[in-house]
VOPAGU-2260 file (C-alpha; in pm, 1 decimal, decimal comma):
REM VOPAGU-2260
SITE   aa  ch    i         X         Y         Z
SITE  UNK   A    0       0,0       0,0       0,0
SITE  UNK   A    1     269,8     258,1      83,1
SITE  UNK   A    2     509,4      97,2    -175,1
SITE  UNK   A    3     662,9     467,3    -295,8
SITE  UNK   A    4     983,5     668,7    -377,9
SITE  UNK   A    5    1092,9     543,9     -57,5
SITE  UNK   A    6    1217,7     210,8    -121,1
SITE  UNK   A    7    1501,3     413,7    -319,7
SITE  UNK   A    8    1620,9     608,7     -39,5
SITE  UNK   A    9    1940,3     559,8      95,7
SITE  UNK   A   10    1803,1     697,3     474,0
SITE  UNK   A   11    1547,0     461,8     683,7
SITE  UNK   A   12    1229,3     550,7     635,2
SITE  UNK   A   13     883,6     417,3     869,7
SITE  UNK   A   14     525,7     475,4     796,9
SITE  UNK   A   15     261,5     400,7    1106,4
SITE  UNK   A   16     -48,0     464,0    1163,2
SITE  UNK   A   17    -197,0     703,1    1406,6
SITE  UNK   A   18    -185,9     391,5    1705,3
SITE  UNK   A   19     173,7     339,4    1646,0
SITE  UNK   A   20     174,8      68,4    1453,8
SITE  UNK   A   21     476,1      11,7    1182,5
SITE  UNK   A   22     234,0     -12,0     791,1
SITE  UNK   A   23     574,8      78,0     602,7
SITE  UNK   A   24     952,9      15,2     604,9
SITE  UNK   A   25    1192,5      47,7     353,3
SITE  UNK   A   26    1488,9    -121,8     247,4
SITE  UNK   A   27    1727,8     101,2     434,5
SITE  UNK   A   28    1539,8      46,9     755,9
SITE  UNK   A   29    1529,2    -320,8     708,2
SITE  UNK   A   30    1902,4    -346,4     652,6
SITE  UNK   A   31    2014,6     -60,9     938,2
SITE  UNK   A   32    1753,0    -270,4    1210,6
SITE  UNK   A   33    1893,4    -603,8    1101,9
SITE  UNK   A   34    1566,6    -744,5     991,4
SITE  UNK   A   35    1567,3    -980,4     677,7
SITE  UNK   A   36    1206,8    -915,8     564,9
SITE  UNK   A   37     932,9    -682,2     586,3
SITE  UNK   A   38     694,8    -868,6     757,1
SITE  UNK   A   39     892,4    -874,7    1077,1
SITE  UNK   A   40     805,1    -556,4    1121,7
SITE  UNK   A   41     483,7    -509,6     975,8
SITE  UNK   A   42     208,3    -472,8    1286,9
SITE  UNK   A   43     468,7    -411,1    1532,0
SITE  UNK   A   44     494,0     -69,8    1766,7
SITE  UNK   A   45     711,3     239,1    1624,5
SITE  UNK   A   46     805,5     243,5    2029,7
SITE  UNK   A   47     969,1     -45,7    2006,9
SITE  UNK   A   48    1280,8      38,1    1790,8
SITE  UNK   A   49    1375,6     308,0    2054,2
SITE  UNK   A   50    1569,0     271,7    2381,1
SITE  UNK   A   51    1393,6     492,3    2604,3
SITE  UNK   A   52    1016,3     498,6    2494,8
SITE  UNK   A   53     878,8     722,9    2722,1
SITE  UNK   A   54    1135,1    1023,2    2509,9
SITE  UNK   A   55    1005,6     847,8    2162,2
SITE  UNK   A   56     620,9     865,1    2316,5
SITE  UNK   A   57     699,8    1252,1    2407,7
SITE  UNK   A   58     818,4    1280,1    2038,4
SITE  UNK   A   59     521,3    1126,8    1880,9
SITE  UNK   A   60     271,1    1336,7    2121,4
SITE  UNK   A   61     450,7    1611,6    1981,3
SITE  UNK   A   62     409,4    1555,9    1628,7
SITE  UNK   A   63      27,9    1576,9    1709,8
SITE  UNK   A   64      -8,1    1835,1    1855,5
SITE  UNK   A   65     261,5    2050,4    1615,9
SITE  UNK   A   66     277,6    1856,8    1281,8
SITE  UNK   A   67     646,6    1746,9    1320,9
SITE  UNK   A   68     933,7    1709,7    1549,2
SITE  UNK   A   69    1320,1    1700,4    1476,0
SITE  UNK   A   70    1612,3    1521,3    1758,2
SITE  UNK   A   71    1831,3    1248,3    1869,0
SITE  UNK   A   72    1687,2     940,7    1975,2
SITE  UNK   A   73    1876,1     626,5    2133,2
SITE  UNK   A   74    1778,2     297,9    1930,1
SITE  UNK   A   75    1817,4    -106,4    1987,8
SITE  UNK   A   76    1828,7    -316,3    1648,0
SITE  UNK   A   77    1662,3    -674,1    1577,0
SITE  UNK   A   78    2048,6    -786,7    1728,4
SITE  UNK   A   79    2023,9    -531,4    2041,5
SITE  UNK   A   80    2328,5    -324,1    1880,5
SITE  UNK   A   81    2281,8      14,3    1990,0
SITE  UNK   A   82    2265,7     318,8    1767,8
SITE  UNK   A   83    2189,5     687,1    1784,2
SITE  UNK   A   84    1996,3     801,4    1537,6
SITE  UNK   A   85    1882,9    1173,6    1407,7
SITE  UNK   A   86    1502,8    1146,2    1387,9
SITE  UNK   A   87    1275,5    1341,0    1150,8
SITE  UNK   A   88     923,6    1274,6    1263,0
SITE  UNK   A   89     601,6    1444,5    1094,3
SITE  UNK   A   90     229,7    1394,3    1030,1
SITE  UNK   A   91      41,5    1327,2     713,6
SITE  UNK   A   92    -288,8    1259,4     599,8
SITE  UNK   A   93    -452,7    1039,6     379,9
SITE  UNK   A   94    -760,4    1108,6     151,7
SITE  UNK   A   95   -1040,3     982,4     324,5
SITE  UNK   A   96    -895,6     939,7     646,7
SITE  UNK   A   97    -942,5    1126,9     988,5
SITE  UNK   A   98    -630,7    1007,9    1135,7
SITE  UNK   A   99    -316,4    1085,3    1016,2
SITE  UNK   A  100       7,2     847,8     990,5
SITE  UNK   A  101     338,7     895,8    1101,8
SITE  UNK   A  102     592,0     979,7     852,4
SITE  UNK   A  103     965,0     895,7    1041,9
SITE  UNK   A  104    1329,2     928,2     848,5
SITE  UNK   A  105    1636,6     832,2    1073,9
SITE  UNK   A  106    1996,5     937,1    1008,9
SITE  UNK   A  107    2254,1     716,8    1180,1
SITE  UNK   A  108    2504,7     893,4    1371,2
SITE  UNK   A  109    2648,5     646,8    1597,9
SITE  UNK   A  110    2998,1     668,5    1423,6
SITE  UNK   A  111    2951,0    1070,5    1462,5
SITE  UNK   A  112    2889,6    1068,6    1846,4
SITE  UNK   A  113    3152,1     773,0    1890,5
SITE  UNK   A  114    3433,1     984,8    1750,9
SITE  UNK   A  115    3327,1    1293,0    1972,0
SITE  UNK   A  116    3287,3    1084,7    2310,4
SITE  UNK   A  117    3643,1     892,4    2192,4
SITE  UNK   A  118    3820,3    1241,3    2167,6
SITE  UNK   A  119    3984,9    1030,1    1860,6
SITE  UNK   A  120    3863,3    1293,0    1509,6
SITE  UNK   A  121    3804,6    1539,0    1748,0
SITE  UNK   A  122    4016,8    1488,0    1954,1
SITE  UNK   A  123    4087,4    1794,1    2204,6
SITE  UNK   A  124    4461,0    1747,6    2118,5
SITE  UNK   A  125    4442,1    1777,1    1771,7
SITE  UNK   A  126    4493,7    2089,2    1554,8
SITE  UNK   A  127    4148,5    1986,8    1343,1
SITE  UNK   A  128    3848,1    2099,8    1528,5
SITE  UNK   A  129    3498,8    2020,0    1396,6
SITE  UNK   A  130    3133,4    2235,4    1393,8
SITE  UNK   A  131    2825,4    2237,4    1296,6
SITE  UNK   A  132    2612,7    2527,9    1173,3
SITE  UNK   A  133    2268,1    2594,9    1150,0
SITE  UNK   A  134    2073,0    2752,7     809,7
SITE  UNK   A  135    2139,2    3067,5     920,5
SITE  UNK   A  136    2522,1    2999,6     927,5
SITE  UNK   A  137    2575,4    2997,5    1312,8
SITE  UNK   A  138    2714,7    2768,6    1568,6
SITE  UNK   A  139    2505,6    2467,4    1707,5
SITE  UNK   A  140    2829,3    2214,9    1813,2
SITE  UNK   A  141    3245,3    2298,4    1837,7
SITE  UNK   A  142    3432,4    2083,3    1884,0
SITE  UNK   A  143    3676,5    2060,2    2228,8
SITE  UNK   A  144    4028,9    2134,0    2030,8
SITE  UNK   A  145    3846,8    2476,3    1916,5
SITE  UNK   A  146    4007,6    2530,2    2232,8
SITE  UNK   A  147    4336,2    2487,5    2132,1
SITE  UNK   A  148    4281,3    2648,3    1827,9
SITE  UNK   A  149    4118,2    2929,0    1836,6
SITE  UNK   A  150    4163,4    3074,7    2223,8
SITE  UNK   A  151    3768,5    3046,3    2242,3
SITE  UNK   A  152    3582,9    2801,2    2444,3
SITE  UNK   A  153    3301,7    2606,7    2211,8
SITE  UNK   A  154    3065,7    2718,1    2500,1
SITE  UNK   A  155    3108,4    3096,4    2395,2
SITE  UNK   A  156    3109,1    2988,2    2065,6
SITE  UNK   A  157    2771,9    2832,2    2022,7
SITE  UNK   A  158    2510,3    3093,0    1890,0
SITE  UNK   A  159    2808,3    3286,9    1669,2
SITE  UNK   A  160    2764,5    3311,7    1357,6
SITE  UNK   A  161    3064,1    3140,3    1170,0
SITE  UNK   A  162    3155,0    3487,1     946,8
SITE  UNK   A  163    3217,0    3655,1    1317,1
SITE  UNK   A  164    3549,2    3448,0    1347,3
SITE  UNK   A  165    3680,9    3482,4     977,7
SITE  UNK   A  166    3916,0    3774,3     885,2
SITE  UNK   A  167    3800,2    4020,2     728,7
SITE  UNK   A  168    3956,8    4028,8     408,8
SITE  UNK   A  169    3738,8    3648,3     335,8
SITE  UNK   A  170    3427,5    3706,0     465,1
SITE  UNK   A  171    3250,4    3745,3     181,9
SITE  UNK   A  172    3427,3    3443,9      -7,5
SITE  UNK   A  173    3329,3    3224,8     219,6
SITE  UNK   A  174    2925,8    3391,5     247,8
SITE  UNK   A  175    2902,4    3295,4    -120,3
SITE  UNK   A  176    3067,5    2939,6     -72,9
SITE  UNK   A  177    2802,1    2873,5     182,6
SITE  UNK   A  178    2463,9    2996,2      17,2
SITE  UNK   A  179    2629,0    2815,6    -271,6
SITE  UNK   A  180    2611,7    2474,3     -92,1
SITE  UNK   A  181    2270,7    2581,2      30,8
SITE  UNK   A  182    2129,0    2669,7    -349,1
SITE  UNK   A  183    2275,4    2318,5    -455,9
SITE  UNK   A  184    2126,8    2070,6    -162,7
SITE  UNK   A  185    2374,3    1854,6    -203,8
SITE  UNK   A  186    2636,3    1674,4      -2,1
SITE  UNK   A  187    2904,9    1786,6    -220,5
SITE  UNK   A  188    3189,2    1989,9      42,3
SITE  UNK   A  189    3401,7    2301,6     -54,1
SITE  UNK   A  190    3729,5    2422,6      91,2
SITE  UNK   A  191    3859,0    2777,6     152,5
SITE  UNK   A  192    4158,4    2863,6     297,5
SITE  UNK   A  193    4121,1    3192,4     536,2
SITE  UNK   A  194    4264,2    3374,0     834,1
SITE  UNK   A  195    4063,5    3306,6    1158,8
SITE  UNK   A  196    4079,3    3572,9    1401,3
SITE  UNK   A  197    4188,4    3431,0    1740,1
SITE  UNK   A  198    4161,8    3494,0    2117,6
SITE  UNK   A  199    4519,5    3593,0    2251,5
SITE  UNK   A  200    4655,9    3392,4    2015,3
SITE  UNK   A  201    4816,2    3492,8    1669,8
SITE  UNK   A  202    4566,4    3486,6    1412,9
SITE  UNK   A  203    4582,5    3151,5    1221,6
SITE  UNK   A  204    4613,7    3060,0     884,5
SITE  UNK   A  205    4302,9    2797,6     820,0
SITE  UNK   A  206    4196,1    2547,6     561,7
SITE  UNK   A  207    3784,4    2501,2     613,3
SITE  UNK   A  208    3648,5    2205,6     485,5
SITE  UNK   A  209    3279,0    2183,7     461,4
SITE  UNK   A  210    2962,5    2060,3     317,3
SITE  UNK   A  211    2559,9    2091,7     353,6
SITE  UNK   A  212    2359,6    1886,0     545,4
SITE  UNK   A  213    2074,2    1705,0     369,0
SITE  UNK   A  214    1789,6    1543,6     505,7
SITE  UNK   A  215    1603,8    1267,9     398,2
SITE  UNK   A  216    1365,6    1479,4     273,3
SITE  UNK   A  217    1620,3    1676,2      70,4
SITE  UNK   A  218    1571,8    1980,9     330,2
SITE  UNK   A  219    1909,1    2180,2     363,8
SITE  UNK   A  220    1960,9    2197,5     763,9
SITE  UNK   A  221    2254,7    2354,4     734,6
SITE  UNK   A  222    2694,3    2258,5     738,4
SITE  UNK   A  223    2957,9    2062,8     914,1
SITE  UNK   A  224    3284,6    2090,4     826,2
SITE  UNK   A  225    3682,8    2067,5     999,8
SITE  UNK   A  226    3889,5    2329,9    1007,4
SITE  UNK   A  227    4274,8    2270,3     988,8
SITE  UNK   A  228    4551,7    2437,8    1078,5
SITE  UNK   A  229    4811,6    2526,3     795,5
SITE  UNK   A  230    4984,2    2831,9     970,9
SITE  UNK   A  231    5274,4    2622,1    1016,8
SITE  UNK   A  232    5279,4    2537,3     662,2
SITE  UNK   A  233    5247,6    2836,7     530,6
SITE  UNK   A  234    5539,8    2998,4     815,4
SITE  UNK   A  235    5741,6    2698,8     673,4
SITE  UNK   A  236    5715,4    2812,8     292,6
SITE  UNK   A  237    5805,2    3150,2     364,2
SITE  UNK   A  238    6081,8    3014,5     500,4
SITE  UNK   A  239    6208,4    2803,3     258,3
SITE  UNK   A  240    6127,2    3117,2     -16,5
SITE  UNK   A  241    6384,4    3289,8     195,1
SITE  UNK   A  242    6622,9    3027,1     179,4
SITE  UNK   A  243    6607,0    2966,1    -158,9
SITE  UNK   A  244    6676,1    3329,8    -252,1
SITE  UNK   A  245    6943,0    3299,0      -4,8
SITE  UNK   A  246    7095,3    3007,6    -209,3
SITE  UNK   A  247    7062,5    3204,6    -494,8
SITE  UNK   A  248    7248,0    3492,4    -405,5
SITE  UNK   A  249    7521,1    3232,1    -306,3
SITE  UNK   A  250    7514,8    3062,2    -618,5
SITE  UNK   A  251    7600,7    3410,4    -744,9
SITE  UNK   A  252    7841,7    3522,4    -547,9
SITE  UNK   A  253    7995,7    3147,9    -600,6
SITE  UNK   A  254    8012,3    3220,9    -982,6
SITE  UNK   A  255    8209,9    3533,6    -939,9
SITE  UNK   A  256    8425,5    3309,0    -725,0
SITE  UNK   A  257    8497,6    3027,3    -979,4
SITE  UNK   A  258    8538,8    3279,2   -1286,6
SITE  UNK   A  259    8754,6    3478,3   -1083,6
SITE  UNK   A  260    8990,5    3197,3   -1025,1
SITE  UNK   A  261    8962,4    3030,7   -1322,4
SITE  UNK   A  262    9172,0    3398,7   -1477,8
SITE  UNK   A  263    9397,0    3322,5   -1193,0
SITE  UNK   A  264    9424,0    2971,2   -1300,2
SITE  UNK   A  265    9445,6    3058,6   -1663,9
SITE  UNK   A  266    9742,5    3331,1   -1622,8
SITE  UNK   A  267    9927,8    3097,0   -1368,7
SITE  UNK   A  268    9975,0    2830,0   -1648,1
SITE  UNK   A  269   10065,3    3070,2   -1902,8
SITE  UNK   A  270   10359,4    3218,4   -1657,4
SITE  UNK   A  271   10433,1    2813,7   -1638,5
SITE  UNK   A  272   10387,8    2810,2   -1998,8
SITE  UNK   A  273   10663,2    3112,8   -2007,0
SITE  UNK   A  274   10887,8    2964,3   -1768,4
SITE  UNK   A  275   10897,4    2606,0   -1907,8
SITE  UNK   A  276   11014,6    2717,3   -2233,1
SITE  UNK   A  277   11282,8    3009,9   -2099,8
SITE  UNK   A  278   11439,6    2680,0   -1899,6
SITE  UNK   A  279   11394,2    2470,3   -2234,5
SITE  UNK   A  280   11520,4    2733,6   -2500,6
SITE  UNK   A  281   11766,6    2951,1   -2316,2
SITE  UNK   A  282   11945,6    3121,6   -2634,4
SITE  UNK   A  283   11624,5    3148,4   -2801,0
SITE  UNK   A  284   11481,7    3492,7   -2823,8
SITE  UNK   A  285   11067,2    3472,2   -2687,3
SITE  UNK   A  286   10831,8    3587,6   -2910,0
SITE  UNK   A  287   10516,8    3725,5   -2841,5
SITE  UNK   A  288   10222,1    3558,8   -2895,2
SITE  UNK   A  289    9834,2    3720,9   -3025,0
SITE  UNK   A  290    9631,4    3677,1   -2704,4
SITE  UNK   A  291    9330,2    3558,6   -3004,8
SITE  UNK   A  292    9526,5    3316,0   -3121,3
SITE  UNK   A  293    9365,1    2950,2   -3050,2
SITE  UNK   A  294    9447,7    2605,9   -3070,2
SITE  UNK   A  295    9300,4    2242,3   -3151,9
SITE  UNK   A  296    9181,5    2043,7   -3431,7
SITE  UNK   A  297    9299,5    2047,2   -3758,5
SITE  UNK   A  298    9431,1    2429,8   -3706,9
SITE  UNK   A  299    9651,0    2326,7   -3427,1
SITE  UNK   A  300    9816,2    2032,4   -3691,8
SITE  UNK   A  301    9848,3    2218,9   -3934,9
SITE  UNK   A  302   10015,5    2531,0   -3745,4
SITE  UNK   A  303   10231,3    2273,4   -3532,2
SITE  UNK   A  304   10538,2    2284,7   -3773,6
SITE  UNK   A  305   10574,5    2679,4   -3812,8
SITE  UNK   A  306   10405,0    2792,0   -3449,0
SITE  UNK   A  307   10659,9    2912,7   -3179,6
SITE  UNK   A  308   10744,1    2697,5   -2842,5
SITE  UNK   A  309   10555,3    2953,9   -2672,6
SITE  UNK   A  310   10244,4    2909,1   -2882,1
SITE  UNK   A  311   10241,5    2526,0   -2867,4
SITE  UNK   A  312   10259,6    2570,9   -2529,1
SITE  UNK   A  313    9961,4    2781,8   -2471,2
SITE  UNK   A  314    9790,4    2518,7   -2587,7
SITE  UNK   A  315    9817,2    2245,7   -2315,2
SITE  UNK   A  316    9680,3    2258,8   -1975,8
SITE  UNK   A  317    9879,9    2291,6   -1644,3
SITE  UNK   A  318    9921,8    1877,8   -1647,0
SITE  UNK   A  319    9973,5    1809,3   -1978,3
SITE  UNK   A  320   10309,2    2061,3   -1939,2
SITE  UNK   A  321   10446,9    1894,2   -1629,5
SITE  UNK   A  322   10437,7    1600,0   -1814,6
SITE  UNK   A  323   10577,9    1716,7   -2112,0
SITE  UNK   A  324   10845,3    1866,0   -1871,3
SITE  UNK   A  325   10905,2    1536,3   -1725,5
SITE  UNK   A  326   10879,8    1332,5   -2103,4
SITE  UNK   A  327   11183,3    1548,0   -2211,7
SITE  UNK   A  328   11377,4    1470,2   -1913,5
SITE  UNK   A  329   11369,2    1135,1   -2040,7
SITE  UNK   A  330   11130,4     997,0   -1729,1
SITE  UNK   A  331   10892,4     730,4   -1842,7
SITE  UNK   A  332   10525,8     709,2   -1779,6
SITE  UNK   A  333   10540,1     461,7   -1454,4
SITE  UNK   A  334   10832,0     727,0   -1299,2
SITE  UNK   A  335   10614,6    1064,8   -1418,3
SITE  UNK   A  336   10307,2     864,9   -1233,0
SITE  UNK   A  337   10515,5     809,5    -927,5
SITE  UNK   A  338   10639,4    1150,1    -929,1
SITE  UNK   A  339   10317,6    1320,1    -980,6
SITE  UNK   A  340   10128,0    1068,7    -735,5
SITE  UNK   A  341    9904,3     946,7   -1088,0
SITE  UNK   A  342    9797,0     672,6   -1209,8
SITE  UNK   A  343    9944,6     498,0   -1529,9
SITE  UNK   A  344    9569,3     536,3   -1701,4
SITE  UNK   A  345    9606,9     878,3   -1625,6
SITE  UNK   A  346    9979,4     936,2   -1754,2
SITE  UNK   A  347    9914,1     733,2   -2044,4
SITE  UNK   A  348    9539,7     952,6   -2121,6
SITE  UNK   A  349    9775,8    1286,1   -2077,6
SITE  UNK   A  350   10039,7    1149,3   -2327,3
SITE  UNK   A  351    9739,0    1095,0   -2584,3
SITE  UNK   A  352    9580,9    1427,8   -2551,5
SITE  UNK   A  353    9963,2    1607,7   -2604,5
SITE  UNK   A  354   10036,0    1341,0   -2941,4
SITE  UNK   A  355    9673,6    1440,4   -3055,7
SITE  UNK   A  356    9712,4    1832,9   -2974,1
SITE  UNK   A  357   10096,0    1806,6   -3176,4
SITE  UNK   A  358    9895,6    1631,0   -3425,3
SITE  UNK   A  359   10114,9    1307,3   -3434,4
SITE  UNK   A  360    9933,4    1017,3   -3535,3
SITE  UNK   A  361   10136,5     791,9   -3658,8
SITE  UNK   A  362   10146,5     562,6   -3330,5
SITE  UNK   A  363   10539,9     474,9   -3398,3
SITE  UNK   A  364   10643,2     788,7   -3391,2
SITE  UNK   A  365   10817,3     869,9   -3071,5
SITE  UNK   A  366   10650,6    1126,8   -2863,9
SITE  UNK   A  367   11029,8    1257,2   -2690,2
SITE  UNK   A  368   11176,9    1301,0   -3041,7
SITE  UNK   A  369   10877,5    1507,4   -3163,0
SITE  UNK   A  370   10907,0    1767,1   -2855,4
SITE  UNK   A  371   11292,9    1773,6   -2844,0
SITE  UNK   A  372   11233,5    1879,2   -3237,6
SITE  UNK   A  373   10989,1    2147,4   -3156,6
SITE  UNK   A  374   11144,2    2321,6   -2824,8
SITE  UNK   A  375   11499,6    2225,6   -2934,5
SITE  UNK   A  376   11529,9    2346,9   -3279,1
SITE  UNK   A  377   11810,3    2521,0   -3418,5
């Protein structure tokens, strides 16, 4: 008889008659109650689903007399678990009947009032503090860490409307995010991050998370929502802004450093450069050499027979000449390697990059010979 819209709703739903009696259940009820069909509940009294009936008889008296009643009500399933469970109770009438039936929709919140009695999501330790709002926007339930958080005590809390504590500068953001969940009905959440306005404590930097609250009847009763504390994260990116510019001016200053250094580096080698071939070519007059002039590949090949000592040697690097020193004091590679503290890959790799910069590739060709020829010419 009252098979309707009803069996598709997700929330328990009860029709009885005007004596109490249960006419309707749908499959939400059945399944929250622990009953496996709907004839075990068919006949029986509304009164009996509740822990204390004498509060649920005070509830339905109610309903008479005003049309409807809203509240909390402690409840025993078919397996005597109990739950507590948001009740929506109101009066309708049938055509052709003088006494009206019982239209009840049940929310469970045991899991709700669980966390809050276990201090565990809102816990009075924790940063996150939870609340409730009304339509209107203002506080019916804070949570014990508001404490914590916001200087306030949720007693002095409760009846404030949830703009009061909100900075300024986002009030009206977050206005529009609310009558936006409102306009929608739906259990859809938003999240704005704002300043909340403390007491004797620094203001802090807050991400809201929120959403409507739906009935069964798709009535908007108003939000819920955690607020969390990201002032630490936000002090901690400043920070680490700072740091990084920090680094950067380092890095700076650091390549100054290095470039600087690499023109003493640079100079030192050509003075060695300068030196090396005074000691080598002592009756030989030095010419000066263009400070453009550049060496390797095929140029430095071809120039090798008709370039100056001094130019050939601008062409090596500090190593390569203290081995080349060494090579035409007639040392070989395992004594230069000794000497220098090298290995004999790394001799050997040195000895390569001089035959390939003198352009000698003819591997018999002995490497001494070549640079007694070019620094010891007549």
């Amino acid at each position: 008889m009252f098979t309707m819209i009803f069996d598709y709703f997700h929330n328990p739903v009860v029709i009885s008659d005007w004596a109490g009696k249960i006419v309707y259940a749908n499959h939400a009820f059945l399944t929250l109650w622990g009953y496996s069909r709907i004839g075990q509940v068919i006949g029986i009294s509304v009164l009996s689903l509740w822990k204390d009936k004498s509060n649920a008889q005070q509830a339905y008296d109610m309903v008479k007399q005003q049309g409807t009643w809203q509240g909390l009500l402690g409840a025993f399933t078919n397996a005597d678990k109990e739950l507590a469970i948001d009740a929506t109770l109101s009066l309708f009438y049938r055509k052709g009947h003088k006494k009206g039936y019982f239209l009840s929709s049940f929310q469970d919140i045991t899991e709700m009032i669980n966390l809050r009695s276990r201090n565990i999501f809102l816990s009075s330790h924790s940063f996150d503090w939870f609340f409730e709002c009304d339509t209107k926007g203002y506080f019916r339930y804070v949570s014990q860490s508001a404490i914590t958080f916001t200087g306030y005590h949720p007693g002095t809390l409760i009846g404030k409307h949830l703009v009061s504590i909100i900075h300024q500068q986002s009030r009206k953001e977050i206005s529009i995010l609310i009558q936006k969940l409102k306009e929608q009905q739906s259990s859809g959440h938003e999240e704005i991050e704002v300043v909340i306005e403390t007491q004797q404590i620094p203001q802090r930097e807050t991400l809201i998370r929120f959403a409507a609250q739906i009935d069964i009847m798709g009535v908007y009763k108003g939000i819920r929502g955690i607020c969390k504390d990201v002032s630490v994260y936000r002090k901690f990116e400043h920070d680490l802004k700072e740091k990084e510019q920090k680094i950067d001016e380092l890095n700076t200053a650091l390549q100054v450093v290095l470039e600087k250094q690499q023109e003493f580096i640079h100079k030192k080698q050509l003075d060695l450069s300068t030196a090396l071939y005074s000691n080598l070519t002592p009756n030989r007059e030095i010419k000066s050499e263009s400070p453009d002039s550049t060496w390797g590949g095929k140029d430095a090949i071809a120039e090798t027979q008709t370039a100056s000592p001094l130019a050939l040697l601008k062409q090596f690097t500090h190593r390569e000449i203290q081995i080349i020193d060494f090579i035409l004091k007639g040392k070989t590679s395992k004594e230069i390697a000794s000497t220098l503290s090298l290995t004999l890959r790394t001799v050997q790799f040195h000895r390569e990059q001089i035959r390939e910069k003198l352009g000698i590739k003819n591997r018999k060709e002995n490497l001494r010979e070549r640079l007694l020829e070019l620094f010891y010419q007549d």
